[in-house]
Structure formats: C-alpha cells, structure tokens
C-alpha positions as CSV (number, residue, x, y, z in Angstrom):
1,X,125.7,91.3,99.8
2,X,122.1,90.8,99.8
3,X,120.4,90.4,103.0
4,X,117.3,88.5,103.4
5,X,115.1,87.4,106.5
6,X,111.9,86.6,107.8
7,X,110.1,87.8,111.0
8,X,106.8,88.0,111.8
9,X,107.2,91.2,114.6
10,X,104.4,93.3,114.1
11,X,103.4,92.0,110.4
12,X,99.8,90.8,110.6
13,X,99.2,90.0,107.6
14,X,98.8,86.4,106.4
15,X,100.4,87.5,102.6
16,X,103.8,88.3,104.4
17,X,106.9,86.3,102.8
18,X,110.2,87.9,103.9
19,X,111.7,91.5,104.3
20,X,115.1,92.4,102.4
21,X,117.6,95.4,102.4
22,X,117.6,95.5,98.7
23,X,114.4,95.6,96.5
24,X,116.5,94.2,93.6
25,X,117.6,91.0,95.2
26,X,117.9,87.8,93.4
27,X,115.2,86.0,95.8
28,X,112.6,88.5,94.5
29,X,113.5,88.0,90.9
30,X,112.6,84.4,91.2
31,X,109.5,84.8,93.5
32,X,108.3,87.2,90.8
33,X,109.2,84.8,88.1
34,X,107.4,81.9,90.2
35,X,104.5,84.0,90.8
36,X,104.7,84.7,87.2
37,X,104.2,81.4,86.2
38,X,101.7,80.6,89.0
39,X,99.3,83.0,87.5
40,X,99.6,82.2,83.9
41,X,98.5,78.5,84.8
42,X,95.7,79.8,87.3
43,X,94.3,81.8,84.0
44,X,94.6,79.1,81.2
45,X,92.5,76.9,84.3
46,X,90.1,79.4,84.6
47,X,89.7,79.6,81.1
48,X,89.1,76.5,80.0
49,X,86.5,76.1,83.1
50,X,84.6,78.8,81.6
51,X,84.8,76.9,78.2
52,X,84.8,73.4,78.6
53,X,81.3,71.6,79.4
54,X,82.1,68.6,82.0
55,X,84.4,71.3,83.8
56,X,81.4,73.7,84.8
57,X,81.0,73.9,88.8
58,X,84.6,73.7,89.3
59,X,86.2,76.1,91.2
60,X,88.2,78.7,89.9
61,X,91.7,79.6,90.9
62,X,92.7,82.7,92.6
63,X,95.4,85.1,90.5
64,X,98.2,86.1,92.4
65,X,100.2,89.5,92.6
66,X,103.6,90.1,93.9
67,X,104.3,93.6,95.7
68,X,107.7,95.1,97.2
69,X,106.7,97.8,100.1
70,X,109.3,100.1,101.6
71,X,109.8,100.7,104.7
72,X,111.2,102.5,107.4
73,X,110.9,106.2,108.7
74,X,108.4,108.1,107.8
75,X,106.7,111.1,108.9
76,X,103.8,110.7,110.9
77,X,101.0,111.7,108.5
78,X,102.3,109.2,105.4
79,X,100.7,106.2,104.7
80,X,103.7,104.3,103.1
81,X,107.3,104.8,102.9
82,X,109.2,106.8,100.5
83,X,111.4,103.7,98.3
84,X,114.5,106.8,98.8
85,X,113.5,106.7,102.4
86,X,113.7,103.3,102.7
87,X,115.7,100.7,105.2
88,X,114.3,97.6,104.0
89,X,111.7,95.9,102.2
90,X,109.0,93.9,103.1
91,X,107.3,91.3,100.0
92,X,104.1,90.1,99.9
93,X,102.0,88.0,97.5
94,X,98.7,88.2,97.4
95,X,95.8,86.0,96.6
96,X,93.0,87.5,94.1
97,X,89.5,85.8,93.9
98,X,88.0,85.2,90.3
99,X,84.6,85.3,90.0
C-alpha cells in the first residue's frame, strides 16, 4: 500500500504538492497525465496567440513540468538524494514562463 501525504515542514517552495513512499504511485500517474494535458492546451493557446490577429497582446500561458525528487539520507556534500537511497518522495510542478 501506497502511502501519500502532505506537509509543509521545511518545504519552502510554493511548487510543492505532496510527498509519497513510492515514486510509482497511482496519484503521480494521474498528476503527470493532468499536467500532461495542462500543457498541451497551454501550447495550442500559445500558438494560436502568436498566429491569430485579434489575439495579439494577450498573454501567454506558462508550460508546466512535473518532477519526482528523492529524498532522505544523504551524505553531506550531495546535492540530491540517491532514488536507491531514497525514503520518500517529494512532487513538485512547476510553472514555466513563455516569452
């Protein structure tokens, strides 16, 4: 059984969603599939702003991107967790300006 839960205990970053015990869980598959979909309509948007006429000035939408970091021990001088190392996962999704 999957675990899943949120907490905010040192995580400062606004892009936080939820931490899990398994980086294969079901509630990731359908955040990534959501996100996914998300982006694809955020692109045809963007797209059709840059080619349509009477939608020029509009504002573009940002592109999103899903990522699944490890964590847990590490040694002092690593950046990020080893995903063999890990005890849990933390998922973020973050927001990508278009220009």
């Amino acid at each position: 059984m999957t675990n899943v839960w949120v907490s905010f205990k040192n995580r400062h970053s606004p892009n936080y969603r939820f931490s899990t015990d398994n980086p294969n869980c079901i509630e990731i598959a359908q955040l990534r599939e959501m996100v996914k979909q998300q982006s694809a309509d955020h692109r045809q948007w963007n797209k059709r702003i840059d080619t349509v006429s009477w939608m020029a000035g509009r504002e573009k939408k940002p592109m999103l991107s899903l990522r699944v970091r490890p964590r847990g021990p590490r040694q002092a001088y690593a950046y990020d967790t080893l995903a063999s190392d890990a005890t849990h996962y933390d998922v973020y999704i973050k927001e990508y300006a278009v220009y």
